[in-house]
C-alpha positions, 0 to 999 in steps of 0.5 A: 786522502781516503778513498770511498767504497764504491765508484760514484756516478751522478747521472747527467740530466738534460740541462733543457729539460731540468729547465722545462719541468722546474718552469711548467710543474714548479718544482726544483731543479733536484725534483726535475733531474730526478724524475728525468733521471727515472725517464720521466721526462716530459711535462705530461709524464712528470705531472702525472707521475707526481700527482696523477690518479693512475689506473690498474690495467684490465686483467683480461689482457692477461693471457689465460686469464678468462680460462682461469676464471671460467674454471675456478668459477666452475669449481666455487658452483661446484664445490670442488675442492681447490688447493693453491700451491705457494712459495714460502717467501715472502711473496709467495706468502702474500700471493697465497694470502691474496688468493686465499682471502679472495676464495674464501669470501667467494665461498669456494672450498679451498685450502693452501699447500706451501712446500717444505723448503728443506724437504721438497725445495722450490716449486711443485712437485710430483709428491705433492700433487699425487698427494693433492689428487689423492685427497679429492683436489681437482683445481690446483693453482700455484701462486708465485711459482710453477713457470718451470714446473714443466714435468709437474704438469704432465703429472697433474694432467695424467691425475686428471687435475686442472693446473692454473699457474700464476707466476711472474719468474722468468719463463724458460724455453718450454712451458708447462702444459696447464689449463692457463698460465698468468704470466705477463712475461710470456713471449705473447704477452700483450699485458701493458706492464711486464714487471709484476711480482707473484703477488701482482698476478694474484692480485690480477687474478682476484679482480677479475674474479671480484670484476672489481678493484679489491681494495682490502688486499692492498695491504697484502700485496704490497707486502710481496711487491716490496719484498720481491724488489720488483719495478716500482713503476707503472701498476706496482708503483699503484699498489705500494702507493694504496697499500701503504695507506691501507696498511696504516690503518689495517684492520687485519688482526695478524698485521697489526700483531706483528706490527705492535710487536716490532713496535711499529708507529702505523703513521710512520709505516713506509715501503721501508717498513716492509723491506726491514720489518715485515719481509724479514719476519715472514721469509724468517719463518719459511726459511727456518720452518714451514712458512704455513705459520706466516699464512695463518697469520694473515689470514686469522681472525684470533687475536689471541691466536696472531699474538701467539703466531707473531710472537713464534716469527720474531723469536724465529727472525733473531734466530734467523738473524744468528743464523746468518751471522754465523755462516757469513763468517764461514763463509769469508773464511771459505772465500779466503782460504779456498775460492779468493777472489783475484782467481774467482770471478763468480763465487760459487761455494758451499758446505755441509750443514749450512742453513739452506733457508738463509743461504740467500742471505748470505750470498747477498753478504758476499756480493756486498763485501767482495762484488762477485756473483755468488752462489751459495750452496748447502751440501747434502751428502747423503743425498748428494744434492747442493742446494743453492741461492744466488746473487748478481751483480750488474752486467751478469745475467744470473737467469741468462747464464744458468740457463746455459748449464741446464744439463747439470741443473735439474731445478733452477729458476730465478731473475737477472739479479737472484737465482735458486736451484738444485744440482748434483754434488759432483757438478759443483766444481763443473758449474763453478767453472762454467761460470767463471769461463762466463763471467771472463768473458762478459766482465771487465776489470771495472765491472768488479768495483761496486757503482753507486748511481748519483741523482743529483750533486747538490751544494748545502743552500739547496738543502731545506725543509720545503725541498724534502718535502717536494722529494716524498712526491717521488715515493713510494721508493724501490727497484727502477725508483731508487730512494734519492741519493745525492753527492756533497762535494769538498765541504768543511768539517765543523764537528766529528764524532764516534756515537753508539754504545759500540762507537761504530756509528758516525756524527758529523757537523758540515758546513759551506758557506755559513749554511750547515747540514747533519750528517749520521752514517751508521757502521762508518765510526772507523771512518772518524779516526780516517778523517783530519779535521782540517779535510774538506770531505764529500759525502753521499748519501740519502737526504731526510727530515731529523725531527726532535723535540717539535724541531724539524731540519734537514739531516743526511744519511751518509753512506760513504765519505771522500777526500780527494787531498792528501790529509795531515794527521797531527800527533805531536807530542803523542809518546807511543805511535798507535798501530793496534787500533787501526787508525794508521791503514796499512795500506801503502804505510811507510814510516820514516826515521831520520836519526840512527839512534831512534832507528836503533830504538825502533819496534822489531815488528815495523823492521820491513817498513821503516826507511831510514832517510839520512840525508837530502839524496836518500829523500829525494829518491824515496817516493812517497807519491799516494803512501800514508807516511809517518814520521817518527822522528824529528828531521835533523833540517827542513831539506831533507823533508822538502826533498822528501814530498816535494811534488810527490803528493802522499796521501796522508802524513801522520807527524809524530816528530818524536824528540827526547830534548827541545831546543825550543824552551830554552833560552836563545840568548840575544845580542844582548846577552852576548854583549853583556858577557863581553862587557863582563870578561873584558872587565873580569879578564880570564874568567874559570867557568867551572868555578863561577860559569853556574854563579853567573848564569844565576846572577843573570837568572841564565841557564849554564847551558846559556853561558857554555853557548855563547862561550862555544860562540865566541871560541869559533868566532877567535874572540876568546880562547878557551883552555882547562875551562878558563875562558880569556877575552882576545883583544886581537879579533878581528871584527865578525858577526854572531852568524859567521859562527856554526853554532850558533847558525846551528842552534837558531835553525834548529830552534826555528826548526823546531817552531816551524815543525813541533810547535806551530799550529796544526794549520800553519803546519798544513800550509807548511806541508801544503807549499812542499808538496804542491811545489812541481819537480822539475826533472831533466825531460821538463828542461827539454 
């Protein structure tokens, strides 16, 4: 067996349904069930969300907006000094990009202001907007942030400043007291589409401000909507469908610097292109320095100038990148020795001098490797602060259940699923514990095994060039539009393999029916040494078109592997059982000897996980149910390993069979053999075969070991009689058969033994292991 990582589940999709949307838009049965699996589940929804021209809302339903544009109008007329208050993520990025680009071409007199992430933290702060004012600013607007910026208000209210806020992170009990608040997700709201990202609001605000659709920001804000991982529905899926066209033949400087040097072909860019190239370069800069520079490169019209600034955010990405590695590894290590995870049901931990930047990162890490919520914190002891970021997972809340500790949480805001914030050091322990008292109570044991969610579970003929090309009608791919996922079930391995200059990646080769399909699962090499050839596995994973050299077919991306049946690990004939390179899980491992002598022989270091199964009753009470057994040794008879799996079901057998002497390859006389020495001491009479047994063997090109064989034969049988090495024919014996001799019964079991065992095919030993093991136990409550 090998179990996979996460739980599976395909969503089951209304067979009706299926039917309909495959008849009315014809489509196949993977795309209906698909679109039905997003809710999409009419004809009229279908056909418009595959092909239809979708339409951005109105701005003005926007609560506030009408305000927001009167006054900014009013300062452009006027000249006055405007400052946009951004967030140094990447949608903070683009939302200031956005607005800034908007102002300028307006003509107004407008300038950005991002805050020092290590210095000022998240959101607006009183230092900076009395700075702000003291400057001549009278129009702030934050993008991307200021929804909790409860006390900033009041401050920019007694300046005598006019406070805009765009925002799209969920609002708290009170609102900031502001001249206008765009959020779509205010209680009020009669905005048709709640799930925009800070960039999406901006971008609301620039058409109204233009009174039209700004195509050119296209490419801008579809950077912060993928980055933030946002719904992919309604009007963001609009904005990612256009910006991606837009940002394949961007003529924006920066863009394009940043692209060329990531090495980027513009007419491959996807939504995938954003959430591994372009997001990850800008949040490097604001998360390490101050993401002014990701702004600048946005907005410069120098190219020598965004050559030189792409250049500082991808030296400053692998720096990140270092960064990050260096601290998860810290990180595990406080996890194990400190919070494990069988008494911790949220993590919450932190350290002095851990990257404040990049602590989001590694939360995520975390939740990937133990699915916990996870707060990472970074320790300021001089000013006894932990700052924090935070991931989830389903079932827990994060906005929900940090708003309950608002006490010891002076700045804190967020979504369901990530959070930031800042506490006193003190309270760490306190809100650890909260935490922990909350997530008891919300989750069950089931909710801490990670779920992969299933579109479809698809047999191999379904898979073809036609079908992929139908799946990209689903794109742009992203949060509430997952990219398809799909489940393979029990089909056979024709070819497996390591590949990567590190042998961590995975090649496979399946097959069903006659049809095959490619498979690459990049970081599952370990995953070769866990599979049998002879296992027939299921595999999920993300369906794709591999091309190469002009020839195009279906591929999969592999992101976990099964098998449900116990797996045989054939290593006869191996000297040395390999422990070291961790191809035998130590997992449930048992290893078994059979023969004292090799028990005595064995490693000192395996002493509390070998059993020594001496005999039939010790094999029937050892459970070998679920376990990786090894065996060691050679079996002195087949009983013993009947009784050992019979009905027990491993879930792997590893069969080394380790044997000094074979029987097999020496001869088994016939009865032919045992008549021609019959004839010849019948002829020769009593015959000294420590003078002339090696002179007989030769003559018959025997082995002695043959003669000293048929000699022990014919003694049981009383047909000779040996002594002081003479053998003598006895011409009373009664009639008897070769098998009637122990001997001989034991040399022919053992040789049959041995070629059922030792030296039979790895399939014919499967099937072997196959009828033991699938044969029923029949116990005493059965009988009743």
């Amino acid at each position: 067996m090998l179990k996979s990582k996460t739980r599976w589940i395909v969503r089951e999709s209304d067979s009706q349904l299926v039917k309909t949307l495959e008849k009315e838009l014809n489509i196949t049965p993977l795309v209906a069930s698909m679109l039905i699996n997003r809710g999409i589940d009419t004809v009229e929804s279908a056909q418009f969300f595959l092909y239809g021209k979708e339409q951005f809302h109105d701005p003005y339903l926007l609560k506030g907006m009408d305000l927001a544009v009167i006054r900014i109008r009013e300062a452009i007329d006027n000249q006055e000094p405007i400052l946009i208050y951004g967030d140094y993520d990447a949608d903070g990025v683009s939302s200031t990009s956005v607005l800034m680009i908007t102002l300028m071409e307006l003509g107004a007199n407008v300038q950005f202001y991002i805050p020092n992430r290590f210095t000022e933290g998240y959101g607006p702060n009183e230092p900076a907007f009395r700075h702000a004012a003291e400057t001549g600013i009278k129009l702030i607007i934050t993008v991307d942030t200021g929804i909790s910026a409860i006390h900033e208000a009041k401050v920019a209210k007694e300046l005598g400043v006019d406070l805009i806020i765009t925002d799209h992170h969920e609002p708290g009990p009170e609102l900031p007291e502001a001249l206008a608040i765009i959020h779509p997700k205010l209680p009020d709201s009669i905005y048709p589409f709640r799930e925009l990202a800070g960039v999406g609001v901006a971008f609301k605000l620039a058409h109204a401000l233009y009174e039209v659709i700004p195509e050119h920001l296209f490419e801008i804000a579809v950077i912060g909507t993928v980055a933030d991982l946002v719904s992919l529905k309604d009007e963001n899926r609009l904005l990612v469908k256009k910006g991606l066209e837009k940002l394949k033949v961007t003529q924006n400087i920066g863009l394009k610097a940043i692209l060329k040097l990531a090495g980027v072909n513009s007419q491959a860019i996807t939504e995938e292109t954003i959430g591994f190239t372009l997001a990850p370069r800008i949040n490097a800069v604001g998360r390490l320095e101050n993401a002014d520079l990701a702004v600048q490169l946005l907005l410069t019209n120098d190219p020598n100038e965004a050559q030189s600034l792409a250049a500082e955010m991808d030296a400053l990405n692998k720096q990140r990148q270092s960064i990050v590695n260096s601290i998860t590894i810290e990180a595990i290590e406080e996890v194990e020795n400190n919070f494990p995870i069988d008494s911790n049901s949220v993590l919450v931990i932190g350290k002095e001098g851990w990257n404040a930047g990049v602590i989001g990162i590694v939360a995520s890490r975390l939740v990937e490797k133990y699915y916990r919520p996870t707060i990472v914190l970074s320790f300021d002891k001089e000013k006894g602060l932990a700052k924090g970021s935070a991931r989830s997972i389903a079932g827990f809340d994060l906005f929900e259940n940090l708003s309950t500790c608002r006490d010891i949480l002076p700045h804190f805001g967020g979504h369901p699923m990530a959070a930031g914030m800042t506490l006193n050091l003190e309270d760490v322990s306190l809100l650890r514990s909260r935490l922990n008292k909350l997530a008891n109570e919300q989750l069950t044991d089931e909710d801490f095994i990670a779920v992969t969610s299933l579109d479809h579970e698809i047999t191999l003929d379904e898979i073809n060039l036609p079908t992929l090309e139908e799946l990209n009608l689903l794109a742009p791919f992203g949060m509430d539009n997952p990219k398809p996922k799909v489940l393979i079930s029990d089909v056979q391995i024709s070819s497996i393999r390591k590949i990567g200059s590190d042998q961590n990646h995975l090649k496979v080769l399946v097959n069903d029916s006659g049809v095959n399909l490619d498979g690459i699962g990049f970081g599952l090499g370990t995953l070769v040494d866990q599979i049998s050839p002879a296992a027939k596995i299921s595999i999920i994973g993300e369906l794709s078109v591999n091309e190469w050299n002009n020839i195009r077919k279906p591929q999969i991306f592999i992101q976990d592997i099964a098998v449900d049946t116990w797996q045989l690990f054939d290593h006869r004939g191996v000297k040395r059982i390999r422990l070291m390179d961790g191809t035998i899980p130590k997992e449930k491992r048992k290893f078994i000897i059979f023969n004292k002598e090799q028990l005595d022989k064995a490693d000192p270091a395996l002493k509390d996980e070998i059993t020594y199964i001496h005999d039939v009753e010790v094999a029937k009470n050892f459970n070998s149910k679920n376990a990786n057994i090894v065996l060691m040794d050679f079996p002195p008879s087949k009983e013993i390993l009947i009784h050992l799996f019979k009905g027990k079901k491993p879930a792997r057998i590893y069969a080394y069979f380790q044997k000094e002497n074979s029987d097999f390859f020496s001869t088994i006389p016939t009865r032919d053999h045992f008549k021609w020495f019959y004839a010849l001491l019948m002829k020769k009479g009593p015959i000294d075969l420590g003078r002339y047994g090696e002179v007989i063997a030769k003559k018959r090109g025997w082995s002695q070991e043959t003669i000293t064989f048929m000699s022990r034969v014919f003694s049981e049988l009383e047909f000779v009689t040996m002594n002081k090495g003479f053998i003598t024919l006895n011409k009373q014996a009664h009639k008897r058969d070769l098998t009637d001799s122990h001997t001989y019964q034991t040399k022919q079991a053992q040789f049959a033994l041995e070629r059922d065992l030792l030296f039979s095919s790895f399939q014919d030993l499967k099937n072997w292991f196959d009828d033991v093991i699938e044969e029923p136990v029949i116990t005493e409550e059965a009988i009743k």
